[in-house]
mmCIF file of the N, C-alpha and C atoms, coordinates in Angstrom:
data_MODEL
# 
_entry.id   MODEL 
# 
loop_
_atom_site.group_PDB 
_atom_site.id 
_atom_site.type_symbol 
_atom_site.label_atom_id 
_atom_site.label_alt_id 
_atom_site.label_comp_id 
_atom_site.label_asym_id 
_atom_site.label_entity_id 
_atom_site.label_seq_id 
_atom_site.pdbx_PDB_ins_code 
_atom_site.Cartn_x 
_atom_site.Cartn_y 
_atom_site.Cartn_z 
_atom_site.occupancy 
_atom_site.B_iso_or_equiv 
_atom_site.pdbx_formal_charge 
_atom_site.auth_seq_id 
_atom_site.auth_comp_id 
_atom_site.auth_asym_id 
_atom_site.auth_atom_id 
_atom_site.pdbx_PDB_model_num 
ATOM 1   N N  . UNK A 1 1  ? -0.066  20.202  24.753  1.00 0.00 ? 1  UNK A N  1 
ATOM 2   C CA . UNK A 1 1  ? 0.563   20.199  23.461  1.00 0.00 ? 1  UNK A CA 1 
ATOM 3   C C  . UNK A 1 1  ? -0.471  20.607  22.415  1.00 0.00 ? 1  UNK A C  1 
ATOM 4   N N  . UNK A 1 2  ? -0.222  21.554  21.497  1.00 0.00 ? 2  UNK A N  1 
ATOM 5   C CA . UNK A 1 2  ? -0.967  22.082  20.598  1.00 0.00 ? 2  UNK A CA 1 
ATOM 6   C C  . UNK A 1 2  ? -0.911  21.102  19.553  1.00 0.00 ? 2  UNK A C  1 
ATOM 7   N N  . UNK A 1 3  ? -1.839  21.040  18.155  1.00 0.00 ? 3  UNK A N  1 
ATOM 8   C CA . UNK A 1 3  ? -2.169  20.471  17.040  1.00 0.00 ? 3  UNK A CA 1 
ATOM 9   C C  . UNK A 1 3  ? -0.662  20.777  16.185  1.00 0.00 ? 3  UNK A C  1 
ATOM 10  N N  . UNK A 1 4  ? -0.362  21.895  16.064  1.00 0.00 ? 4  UNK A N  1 
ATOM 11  C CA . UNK A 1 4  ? 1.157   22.055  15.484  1.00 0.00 ? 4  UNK A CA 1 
ATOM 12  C C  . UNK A 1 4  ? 2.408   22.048  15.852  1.00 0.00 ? 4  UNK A C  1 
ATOM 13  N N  . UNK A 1 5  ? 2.414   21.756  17.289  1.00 0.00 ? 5  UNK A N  1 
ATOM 14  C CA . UNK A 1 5  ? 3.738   21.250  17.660  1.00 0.00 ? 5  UNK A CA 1 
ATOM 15  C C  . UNK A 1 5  ? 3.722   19.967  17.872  1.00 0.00 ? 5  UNK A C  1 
ATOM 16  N N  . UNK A 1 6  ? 2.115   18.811  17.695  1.00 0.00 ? 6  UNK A N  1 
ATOM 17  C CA . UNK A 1 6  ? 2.667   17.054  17.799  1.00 0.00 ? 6  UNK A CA 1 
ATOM 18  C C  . UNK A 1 6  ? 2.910   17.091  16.429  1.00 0.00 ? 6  UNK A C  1 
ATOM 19  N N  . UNK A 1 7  ? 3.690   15.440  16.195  1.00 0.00 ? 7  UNK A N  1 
ATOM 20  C CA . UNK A 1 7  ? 3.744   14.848  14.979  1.00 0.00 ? 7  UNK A CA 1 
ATOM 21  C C  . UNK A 1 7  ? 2.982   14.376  14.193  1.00 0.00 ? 7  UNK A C  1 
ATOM 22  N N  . UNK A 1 8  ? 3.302   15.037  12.951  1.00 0.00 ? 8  UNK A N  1 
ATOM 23  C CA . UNK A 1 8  ? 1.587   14.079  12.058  1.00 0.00 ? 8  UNK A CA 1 
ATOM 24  C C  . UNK A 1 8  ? 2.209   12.403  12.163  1.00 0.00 ? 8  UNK A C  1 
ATOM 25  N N  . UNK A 1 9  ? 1.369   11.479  11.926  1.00 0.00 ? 9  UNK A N  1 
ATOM 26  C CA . UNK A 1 9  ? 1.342   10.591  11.980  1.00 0.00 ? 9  UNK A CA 1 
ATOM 27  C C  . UNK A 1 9  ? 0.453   10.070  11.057  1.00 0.00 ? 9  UNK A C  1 
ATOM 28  N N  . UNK A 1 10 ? 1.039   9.521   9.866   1.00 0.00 ? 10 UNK A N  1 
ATOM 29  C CA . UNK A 1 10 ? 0.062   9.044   8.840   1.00 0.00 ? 10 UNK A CA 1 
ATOM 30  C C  . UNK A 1 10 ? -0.355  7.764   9.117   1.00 0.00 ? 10 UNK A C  1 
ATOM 31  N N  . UNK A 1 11 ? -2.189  7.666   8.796   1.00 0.00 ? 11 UNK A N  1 
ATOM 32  C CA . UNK A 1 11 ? -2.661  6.417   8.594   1.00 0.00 ? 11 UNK A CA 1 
ATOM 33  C C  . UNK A 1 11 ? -3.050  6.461   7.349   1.00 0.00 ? 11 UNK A C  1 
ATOM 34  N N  . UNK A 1 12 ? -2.640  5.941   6.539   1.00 0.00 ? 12 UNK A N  1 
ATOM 35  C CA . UNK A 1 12 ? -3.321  5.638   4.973   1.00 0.00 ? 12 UNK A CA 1 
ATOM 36  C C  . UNK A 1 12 ? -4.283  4.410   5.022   1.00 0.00 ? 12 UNK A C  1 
ATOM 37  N N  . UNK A 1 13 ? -4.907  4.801   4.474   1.00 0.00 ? 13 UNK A N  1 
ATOM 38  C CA . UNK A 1 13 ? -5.974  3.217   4.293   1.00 0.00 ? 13 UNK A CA 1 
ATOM 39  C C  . UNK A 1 13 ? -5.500  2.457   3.918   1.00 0.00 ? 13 UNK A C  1 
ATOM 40  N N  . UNK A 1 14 ? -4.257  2.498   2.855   1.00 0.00 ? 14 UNK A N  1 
ATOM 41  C CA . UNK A 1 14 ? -3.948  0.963   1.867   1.00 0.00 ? 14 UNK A CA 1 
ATOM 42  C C  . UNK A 1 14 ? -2.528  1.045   2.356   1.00 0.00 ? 14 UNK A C  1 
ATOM 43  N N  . UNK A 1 15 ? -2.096  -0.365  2.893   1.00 0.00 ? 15 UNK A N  1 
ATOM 44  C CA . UNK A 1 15 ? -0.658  -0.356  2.901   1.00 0.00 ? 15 UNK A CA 1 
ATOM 45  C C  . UNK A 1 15 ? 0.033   -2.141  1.915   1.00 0.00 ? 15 UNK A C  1 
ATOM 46  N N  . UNK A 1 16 ? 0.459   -2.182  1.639   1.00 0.00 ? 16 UNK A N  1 
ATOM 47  C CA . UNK A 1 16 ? 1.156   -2.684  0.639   1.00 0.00 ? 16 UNK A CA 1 
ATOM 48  C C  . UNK A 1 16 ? 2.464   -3.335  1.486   1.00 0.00 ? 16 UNK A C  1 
ATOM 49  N N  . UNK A 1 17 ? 2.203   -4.568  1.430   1.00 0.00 ? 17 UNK A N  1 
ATOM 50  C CA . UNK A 1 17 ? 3.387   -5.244  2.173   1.00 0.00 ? 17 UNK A CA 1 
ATOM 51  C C  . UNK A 1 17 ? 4.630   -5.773  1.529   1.00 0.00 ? 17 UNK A C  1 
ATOM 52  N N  . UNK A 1 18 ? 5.415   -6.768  2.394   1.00 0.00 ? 18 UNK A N  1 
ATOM 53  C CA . UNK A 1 18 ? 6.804   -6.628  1.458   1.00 0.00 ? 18 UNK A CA 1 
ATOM 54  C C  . UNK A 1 18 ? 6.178   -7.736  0.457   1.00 0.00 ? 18 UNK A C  1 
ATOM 55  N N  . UNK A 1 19 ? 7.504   -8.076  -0.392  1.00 0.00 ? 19 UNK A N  1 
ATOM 56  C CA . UNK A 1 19 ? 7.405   -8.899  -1.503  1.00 0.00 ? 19 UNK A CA 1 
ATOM 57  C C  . UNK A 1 19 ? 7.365   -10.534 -0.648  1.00 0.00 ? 19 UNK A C  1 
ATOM 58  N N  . UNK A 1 20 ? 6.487   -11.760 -1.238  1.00 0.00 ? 20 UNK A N  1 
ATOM 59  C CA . UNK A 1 20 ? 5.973   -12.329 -0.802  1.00 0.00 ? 20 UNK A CA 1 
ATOM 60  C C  . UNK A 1 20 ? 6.645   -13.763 -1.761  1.00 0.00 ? 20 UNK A C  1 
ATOM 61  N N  . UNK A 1 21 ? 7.593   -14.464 -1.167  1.00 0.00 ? 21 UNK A N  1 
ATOM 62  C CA . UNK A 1 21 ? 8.237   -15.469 -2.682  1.00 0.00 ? 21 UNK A CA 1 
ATOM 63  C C  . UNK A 1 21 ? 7.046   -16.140 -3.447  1.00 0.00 ? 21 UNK A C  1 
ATOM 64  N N  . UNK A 1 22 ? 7.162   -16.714 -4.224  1.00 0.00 ? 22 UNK A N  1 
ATOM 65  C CA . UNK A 1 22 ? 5.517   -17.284 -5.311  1.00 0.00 ? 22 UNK A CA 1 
ATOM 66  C C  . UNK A 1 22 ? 6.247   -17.310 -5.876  1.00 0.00 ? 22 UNK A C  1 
ATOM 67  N N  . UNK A 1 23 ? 5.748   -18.054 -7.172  1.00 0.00 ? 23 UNK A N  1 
ATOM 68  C CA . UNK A 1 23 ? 5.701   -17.731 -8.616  1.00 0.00 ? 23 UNK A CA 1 
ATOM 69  C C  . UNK A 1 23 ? 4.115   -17.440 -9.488  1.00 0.00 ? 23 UNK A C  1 
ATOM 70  N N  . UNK A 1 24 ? 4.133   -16.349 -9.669  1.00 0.00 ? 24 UNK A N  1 
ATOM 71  C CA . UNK A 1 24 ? 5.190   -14.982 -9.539  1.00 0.00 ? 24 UNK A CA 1 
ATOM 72  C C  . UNK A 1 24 ? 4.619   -14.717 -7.878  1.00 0.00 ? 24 UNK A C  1 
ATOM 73  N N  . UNK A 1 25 ? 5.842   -14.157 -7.670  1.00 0.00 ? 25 UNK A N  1 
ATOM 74  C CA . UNK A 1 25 ? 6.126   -13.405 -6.298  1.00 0.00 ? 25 UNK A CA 1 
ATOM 75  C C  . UNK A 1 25 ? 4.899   -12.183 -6.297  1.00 0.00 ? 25 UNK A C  1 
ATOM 76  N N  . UNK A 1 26 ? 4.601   -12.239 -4.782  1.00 0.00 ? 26 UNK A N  1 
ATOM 77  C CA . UNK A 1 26 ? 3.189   -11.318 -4.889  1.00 0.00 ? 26 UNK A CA 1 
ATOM 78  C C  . UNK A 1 26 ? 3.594   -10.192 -3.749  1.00 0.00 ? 26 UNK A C  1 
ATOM 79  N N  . UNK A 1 27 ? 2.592   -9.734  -3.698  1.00 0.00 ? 27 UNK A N  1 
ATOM 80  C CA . UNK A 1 27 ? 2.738   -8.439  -1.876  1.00 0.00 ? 27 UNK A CA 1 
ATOM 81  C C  . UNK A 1 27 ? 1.261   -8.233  -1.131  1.00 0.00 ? 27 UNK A C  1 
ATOM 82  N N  . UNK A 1 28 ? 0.719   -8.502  -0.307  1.00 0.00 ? 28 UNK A N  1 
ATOM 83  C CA . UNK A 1 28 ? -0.338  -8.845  0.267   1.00 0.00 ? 28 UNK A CA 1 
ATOM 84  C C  . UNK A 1 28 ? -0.721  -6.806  0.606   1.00 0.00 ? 28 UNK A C  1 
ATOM 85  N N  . UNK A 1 29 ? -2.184  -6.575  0.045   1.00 0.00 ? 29 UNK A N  1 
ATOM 86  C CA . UNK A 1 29 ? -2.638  -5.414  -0.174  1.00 0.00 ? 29 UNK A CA 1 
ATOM 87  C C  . UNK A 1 29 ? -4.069  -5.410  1.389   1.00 0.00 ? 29 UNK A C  1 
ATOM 88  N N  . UNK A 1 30 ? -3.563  -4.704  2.104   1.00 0.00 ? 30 UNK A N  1 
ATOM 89  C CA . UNK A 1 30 ? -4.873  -4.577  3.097   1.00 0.00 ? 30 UNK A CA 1 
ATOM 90  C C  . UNK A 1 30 ? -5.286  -3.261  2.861   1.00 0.00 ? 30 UNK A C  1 
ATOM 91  N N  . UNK A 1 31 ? -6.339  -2.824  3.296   1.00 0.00 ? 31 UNK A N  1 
ATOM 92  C CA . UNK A 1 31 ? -7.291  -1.897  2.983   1.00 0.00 ? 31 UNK A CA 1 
ATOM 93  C C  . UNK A 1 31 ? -7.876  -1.684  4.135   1.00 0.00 ? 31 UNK A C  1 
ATOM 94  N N  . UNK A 1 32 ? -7.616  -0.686  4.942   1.00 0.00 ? 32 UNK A N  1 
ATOM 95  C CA . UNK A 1 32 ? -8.368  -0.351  6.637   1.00 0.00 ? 32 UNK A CA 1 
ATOM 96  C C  . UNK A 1 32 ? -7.917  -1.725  7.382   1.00 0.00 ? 32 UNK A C  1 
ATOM 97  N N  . UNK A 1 33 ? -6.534  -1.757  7.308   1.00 0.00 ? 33 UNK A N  1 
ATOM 98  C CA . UNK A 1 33 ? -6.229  -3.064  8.481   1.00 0.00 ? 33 UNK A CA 1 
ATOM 99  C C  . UNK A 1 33 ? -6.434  -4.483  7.506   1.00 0.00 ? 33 UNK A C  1 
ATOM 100 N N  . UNK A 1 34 ? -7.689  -4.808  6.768   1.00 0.00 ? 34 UNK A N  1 
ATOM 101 C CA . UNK A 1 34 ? -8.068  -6.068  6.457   1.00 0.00 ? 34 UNK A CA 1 
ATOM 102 C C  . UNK A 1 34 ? -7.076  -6.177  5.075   1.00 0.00 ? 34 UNK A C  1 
ATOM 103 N N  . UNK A 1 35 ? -6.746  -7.732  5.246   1.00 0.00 ? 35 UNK A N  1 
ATOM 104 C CA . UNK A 1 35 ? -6.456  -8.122  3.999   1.00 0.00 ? 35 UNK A CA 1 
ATOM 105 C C  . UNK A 1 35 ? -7.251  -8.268  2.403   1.00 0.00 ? 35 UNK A C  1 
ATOM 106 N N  . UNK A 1 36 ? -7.072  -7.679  1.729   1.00 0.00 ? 36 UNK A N  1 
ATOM 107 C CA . UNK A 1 36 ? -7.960  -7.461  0.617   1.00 0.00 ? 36 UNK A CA 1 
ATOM 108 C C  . UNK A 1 36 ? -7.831  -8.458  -0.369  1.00 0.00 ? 36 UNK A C  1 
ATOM 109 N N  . UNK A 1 37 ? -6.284  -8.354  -0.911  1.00 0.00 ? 37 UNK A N  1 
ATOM 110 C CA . UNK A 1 37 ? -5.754  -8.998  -2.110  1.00 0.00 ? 37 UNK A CA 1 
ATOM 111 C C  . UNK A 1 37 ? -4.428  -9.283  -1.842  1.00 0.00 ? 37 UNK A C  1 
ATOM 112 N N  . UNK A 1 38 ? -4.329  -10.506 -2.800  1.00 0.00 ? 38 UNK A N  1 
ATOM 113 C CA . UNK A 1 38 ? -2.472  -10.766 -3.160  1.00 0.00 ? 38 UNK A CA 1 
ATOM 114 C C  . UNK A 1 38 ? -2.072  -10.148 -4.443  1.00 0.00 ? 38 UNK A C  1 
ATOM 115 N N  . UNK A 1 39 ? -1.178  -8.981  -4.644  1.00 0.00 ? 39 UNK A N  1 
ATOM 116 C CA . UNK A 1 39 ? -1.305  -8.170  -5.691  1.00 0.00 ? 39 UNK A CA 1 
ATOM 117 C C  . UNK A 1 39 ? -0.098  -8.248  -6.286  1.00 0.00 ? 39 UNK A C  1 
ATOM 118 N N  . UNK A 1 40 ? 0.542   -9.056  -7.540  1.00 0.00 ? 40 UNK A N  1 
ATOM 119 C CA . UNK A 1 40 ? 1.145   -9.297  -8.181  1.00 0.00 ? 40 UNK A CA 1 
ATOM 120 C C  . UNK A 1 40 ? 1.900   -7.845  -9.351  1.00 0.00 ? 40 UNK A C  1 
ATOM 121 N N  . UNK A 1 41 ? 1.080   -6.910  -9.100  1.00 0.00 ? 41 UNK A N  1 
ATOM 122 C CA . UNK A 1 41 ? 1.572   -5.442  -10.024 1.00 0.00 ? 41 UNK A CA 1 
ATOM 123 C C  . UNK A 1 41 ? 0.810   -4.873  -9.039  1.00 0.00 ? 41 UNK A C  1 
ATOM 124 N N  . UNK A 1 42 ? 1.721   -3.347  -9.803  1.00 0.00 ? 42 UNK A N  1 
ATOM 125 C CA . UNK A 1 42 ? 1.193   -2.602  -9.423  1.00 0.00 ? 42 UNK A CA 1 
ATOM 126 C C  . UNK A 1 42 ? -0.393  -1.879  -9.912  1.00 0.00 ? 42 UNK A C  1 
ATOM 127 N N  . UNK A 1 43 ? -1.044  -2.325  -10.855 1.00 0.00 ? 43 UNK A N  1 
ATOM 128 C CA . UNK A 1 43 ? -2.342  -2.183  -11.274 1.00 0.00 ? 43 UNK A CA 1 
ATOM 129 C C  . UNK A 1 43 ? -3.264  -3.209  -10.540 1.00 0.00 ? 43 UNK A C  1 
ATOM 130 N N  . UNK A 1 44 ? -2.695  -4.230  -9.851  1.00 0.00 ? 44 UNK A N  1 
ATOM 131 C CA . UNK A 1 44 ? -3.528  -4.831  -9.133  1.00 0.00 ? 44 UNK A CA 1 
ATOM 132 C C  . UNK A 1 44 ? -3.676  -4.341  -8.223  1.00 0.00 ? 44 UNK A C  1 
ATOM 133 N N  . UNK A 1 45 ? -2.781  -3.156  -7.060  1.00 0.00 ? 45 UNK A N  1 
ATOM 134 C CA . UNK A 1 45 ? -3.313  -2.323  -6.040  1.00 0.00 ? 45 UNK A CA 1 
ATOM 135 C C  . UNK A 1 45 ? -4.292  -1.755  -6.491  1.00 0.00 ? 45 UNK A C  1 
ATOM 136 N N  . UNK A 1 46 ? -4.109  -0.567  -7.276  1.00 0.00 ? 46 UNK A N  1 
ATOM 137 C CA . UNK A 1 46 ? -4.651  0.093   -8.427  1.00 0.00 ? 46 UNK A CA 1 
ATOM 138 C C  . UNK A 1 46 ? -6.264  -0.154  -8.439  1.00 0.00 ? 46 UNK A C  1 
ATOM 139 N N  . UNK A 1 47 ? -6.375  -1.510  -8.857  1.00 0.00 ? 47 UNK A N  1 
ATOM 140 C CA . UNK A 1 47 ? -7.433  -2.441  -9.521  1.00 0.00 ? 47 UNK A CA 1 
ATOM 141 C C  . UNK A 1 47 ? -8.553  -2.605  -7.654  1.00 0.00 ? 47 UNK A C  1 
ATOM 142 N N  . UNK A 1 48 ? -7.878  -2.758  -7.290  1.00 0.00 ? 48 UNK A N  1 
ATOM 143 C CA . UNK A 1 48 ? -8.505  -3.247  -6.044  1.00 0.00 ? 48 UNK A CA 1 
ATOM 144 C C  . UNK A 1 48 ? -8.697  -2.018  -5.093  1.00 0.00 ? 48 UNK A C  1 
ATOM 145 N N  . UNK A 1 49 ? -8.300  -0.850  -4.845  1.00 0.00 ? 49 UNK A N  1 
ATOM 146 C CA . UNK A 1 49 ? -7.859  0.030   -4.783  1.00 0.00 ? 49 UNK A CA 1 
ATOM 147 C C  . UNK A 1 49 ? -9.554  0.573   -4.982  1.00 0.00 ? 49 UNK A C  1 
ATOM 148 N N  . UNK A 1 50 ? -9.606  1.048   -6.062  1.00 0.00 ? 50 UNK A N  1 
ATOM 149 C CA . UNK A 1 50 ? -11.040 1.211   -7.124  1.00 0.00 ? 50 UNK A CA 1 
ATOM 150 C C  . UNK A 1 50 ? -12.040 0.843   -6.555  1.00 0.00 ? 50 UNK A C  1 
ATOM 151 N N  . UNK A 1 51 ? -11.763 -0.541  -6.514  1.00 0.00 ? 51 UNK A N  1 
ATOM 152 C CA . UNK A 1 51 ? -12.817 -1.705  -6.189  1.00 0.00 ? 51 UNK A CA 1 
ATOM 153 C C  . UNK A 1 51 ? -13.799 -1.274  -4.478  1.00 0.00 ? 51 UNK A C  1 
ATOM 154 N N  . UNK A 1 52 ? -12.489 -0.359  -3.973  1.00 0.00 ? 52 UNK A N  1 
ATOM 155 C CA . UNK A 1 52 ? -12.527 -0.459  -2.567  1.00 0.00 ? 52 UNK A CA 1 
ATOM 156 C C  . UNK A 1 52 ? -13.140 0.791   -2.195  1.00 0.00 ? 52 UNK A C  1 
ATOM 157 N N  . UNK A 1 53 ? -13.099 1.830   -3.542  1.00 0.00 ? 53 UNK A N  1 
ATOM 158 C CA . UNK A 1 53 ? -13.726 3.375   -3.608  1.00 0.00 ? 53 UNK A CA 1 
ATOM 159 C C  . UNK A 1 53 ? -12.741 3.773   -3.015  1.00 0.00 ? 53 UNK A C  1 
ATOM 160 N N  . UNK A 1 54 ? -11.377 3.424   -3.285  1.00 0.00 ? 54 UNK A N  1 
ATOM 161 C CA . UNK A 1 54 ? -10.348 4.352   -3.289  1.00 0.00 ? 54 UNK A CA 1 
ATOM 162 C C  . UNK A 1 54 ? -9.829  4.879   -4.284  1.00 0.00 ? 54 UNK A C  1 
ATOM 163 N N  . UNK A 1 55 ? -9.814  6.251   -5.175  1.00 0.00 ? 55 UNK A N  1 
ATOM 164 C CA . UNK A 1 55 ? -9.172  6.762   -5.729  1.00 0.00 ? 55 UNK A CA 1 
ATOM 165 C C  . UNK A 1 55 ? -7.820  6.712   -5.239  1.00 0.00 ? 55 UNK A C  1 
ATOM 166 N N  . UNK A 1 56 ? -6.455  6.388   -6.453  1.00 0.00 ? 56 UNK A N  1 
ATOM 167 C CA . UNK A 1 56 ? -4.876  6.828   -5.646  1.00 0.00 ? 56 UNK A CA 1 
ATOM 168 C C  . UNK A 1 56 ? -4.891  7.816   -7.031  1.00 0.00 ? 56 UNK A C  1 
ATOM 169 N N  . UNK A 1 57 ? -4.182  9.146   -6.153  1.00 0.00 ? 57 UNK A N  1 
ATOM 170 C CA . UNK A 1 57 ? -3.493  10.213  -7.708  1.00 0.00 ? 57 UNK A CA 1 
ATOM 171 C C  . UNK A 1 57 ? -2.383  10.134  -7.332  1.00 0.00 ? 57 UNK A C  1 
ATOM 172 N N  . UNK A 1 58 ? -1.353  9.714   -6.293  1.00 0.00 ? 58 UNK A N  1 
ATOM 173 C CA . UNK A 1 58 ? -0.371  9.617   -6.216  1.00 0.00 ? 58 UNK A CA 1 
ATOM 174 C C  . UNK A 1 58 ? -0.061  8.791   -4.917  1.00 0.00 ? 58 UNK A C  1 
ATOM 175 N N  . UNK A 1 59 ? 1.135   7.772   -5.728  1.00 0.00 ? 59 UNK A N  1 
ATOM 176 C CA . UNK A 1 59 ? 1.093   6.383   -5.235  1.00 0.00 ? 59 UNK A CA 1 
ATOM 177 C C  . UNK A 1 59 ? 2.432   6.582   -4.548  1.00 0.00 ? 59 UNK A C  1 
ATOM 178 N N  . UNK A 1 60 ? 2.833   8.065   -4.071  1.00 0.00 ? 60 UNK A N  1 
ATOM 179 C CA . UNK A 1 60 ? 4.363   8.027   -3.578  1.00 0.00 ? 60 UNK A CA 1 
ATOM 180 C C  . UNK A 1 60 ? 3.647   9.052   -2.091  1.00 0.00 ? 60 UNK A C  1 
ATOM 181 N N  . UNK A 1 61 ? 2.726   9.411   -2.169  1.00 0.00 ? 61 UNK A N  1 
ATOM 182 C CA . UNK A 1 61 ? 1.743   10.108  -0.740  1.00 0.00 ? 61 UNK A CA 1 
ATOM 183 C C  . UNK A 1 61 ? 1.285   9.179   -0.002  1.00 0.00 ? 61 UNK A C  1 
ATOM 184 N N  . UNK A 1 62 ? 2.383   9.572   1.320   1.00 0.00 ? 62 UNK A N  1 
ATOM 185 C CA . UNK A 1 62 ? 2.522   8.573   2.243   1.00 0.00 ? 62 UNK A CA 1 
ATOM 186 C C  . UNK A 1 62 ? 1.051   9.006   3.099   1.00 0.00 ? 62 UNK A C  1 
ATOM 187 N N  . UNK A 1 63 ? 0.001   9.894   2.953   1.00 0.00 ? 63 UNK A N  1 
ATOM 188 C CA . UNK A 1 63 ? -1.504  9.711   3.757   1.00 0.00 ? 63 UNK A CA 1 
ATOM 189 C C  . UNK A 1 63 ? -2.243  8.784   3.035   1.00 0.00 ? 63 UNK A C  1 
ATOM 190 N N  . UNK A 1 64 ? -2.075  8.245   1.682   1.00 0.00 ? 64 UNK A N  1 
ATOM 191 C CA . UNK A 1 64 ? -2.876  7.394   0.768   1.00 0.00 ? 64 UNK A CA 1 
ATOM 192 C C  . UNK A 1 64 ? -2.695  6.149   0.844   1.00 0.00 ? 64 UNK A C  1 
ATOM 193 N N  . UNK A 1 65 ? -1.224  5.880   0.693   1.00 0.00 ? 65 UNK A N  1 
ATOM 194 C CA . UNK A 1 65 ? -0.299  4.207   0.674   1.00 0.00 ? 65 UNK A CA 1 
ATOM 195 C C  . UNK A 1 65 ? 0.504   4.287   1.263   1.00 0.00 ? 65 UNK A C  1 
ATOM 196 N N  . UNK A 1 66 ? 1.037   2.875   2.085   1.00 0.00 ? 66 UNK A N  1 
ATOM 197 C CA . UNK A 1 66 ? 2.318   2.887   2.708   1.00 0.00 ? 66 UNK A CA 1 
ATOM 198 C C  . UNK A 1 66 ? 2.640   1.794   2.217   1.00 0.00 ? 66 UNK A C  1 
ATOM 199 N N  . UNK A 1 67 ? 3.924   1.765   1.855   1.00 0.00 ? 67 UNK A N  1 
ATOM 200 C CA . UNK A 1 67 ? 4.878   0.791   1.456   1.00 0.00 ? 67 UNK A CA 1 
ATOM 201 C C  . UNK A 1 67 ? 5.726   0.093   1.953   1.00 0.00 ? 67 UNK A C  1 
ATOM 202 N N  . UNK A 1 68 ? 5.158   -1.384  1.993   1.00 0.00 ? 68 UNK A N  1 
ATOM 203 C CA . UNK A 1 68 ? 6.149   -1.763  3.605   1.00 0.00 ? 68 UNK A CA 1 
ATOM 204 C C  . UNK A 1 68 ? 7.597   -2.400  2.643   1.00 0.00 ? 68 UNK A C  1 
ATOM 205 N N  . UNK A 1 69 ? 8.582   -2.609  2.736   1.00 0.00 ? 69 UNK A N  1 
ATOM 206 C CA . UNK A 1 69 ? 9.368   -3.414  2.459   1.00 0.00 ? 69 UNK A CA 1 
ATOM 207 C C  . UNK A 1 69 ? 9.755   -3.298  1.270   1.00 0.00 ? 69 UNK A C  1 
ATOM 208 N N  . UNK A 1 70 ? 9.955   -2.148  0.395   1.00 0.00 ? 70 UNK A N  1 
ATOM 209 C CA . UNK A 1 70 ? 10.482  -1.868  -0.867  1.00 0.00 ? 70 UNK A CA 1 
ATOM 210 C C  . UNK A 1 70 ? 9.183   -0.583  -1.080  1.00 0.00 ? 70 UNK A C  1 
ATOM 211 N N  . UNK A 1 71 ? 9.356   -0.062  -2.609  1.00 0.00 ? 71 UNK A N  1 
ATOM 212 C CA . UNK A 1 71 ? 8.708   1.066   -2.929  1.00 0.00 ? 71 UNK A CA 1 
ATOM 213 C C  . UNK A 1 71 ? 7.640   0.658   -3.853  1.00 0.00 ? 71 UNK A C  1 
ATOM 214 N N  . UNK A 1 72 ? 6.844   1.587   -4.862  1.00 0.00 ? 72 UNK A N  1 
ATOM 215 C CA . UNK A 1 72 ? 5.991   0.681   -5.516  1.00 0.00 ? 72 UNK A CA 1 
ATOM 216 C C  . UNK A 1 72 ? 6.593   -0.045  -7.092  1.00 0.00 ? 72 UNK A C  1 
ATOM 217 N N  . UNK A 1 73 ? 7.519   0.172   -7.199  1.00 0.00 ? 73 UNK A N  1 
ATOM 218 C CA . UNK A 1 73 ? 8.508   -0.299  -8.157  1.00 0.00 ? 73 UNK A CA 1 
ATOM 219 C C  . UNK A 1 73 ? 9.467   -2.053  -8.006  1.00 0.00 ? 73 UNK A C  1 
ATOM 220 N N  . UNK A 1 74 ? 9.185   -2.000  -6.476  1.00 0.00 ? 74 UNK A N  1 
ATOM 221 C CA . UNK A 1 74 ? 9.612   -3.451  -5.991  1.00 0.00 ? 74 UNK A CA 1 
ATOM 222 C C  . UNK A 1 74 ? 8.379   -4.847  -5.940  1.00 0.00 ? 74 UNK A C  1 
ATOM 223 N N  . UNK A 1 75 ? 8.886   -5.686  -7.216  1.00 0.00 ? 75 UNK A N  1 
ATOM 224 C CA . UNK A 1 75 ? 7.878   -6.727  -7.021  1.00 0.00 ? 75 UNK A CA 1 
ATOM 225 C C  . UNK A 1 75 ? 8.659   -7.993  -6.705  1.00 0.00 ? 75 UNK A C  1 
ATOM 226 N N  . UNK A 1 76 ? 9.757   -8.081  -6.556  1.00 0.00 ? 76 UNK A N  1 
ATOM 227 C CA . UNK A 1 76 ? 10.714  -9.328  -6.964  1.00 0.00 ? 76 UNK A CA 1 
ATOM 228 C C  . UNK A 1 76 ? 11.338  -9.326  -5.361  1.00 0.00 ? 76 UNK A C  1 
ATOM 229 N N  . UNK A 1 77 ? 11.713  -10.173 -4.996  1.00 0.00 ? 77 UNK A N  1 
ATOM 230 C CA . UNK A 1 77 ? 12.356  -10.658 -3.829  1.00 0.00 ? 77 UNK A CA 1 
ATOM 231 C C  . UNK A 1 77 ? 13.899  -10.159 -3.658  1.00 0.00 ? 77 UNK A C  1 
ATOM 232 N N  . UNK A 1 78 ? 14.133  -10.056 -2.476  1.00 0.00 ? 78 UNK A N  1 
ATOM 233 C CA . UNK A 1 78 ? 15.256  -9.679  -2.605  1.00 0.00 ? 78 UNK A CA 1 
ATOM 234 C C  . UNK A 1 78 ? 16.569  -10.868 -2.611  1.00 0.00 ? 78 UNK A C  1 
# 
């Protein structure tokens, strides 16, 4: 099988889990597998993100972030 007929398969470094109940409700942020932060906004990925010498220019590029359980617009429980 050649390089252009398998499937890409994205690993992003940061994935962003579902919404987490609290007050306020959070989403647990890992960074290469490890848990980093409990990130209450979205500037707290952002924030930590930075922290981690990750630049994001776009937070909807699924090789950068993955979004488990809602999009980056979902902070609230369902």
């Amino acid at each position: 099988m050649t390089e252009m007929s398998s499937p890409h398969i994205s690993s992003p470094r940061i994935t962003v889990l579902k919404v987490q109940p609290g007050t306020p409700p959070f989403r647990i942020v890992e960074i290469d597998g490890e848990m980093v932060c409990e990130a209450r906004t979205l500037t707290d990925v952002l924030q930590v993100a930075a922290v981690c010498g990750i630049t994001v220019h776009d937070l909807d590029d699924p090789d950068v972030i993955r979004w488990v359980g809602g999009d980056k617009l979902t902070w609230m429980p369902h």
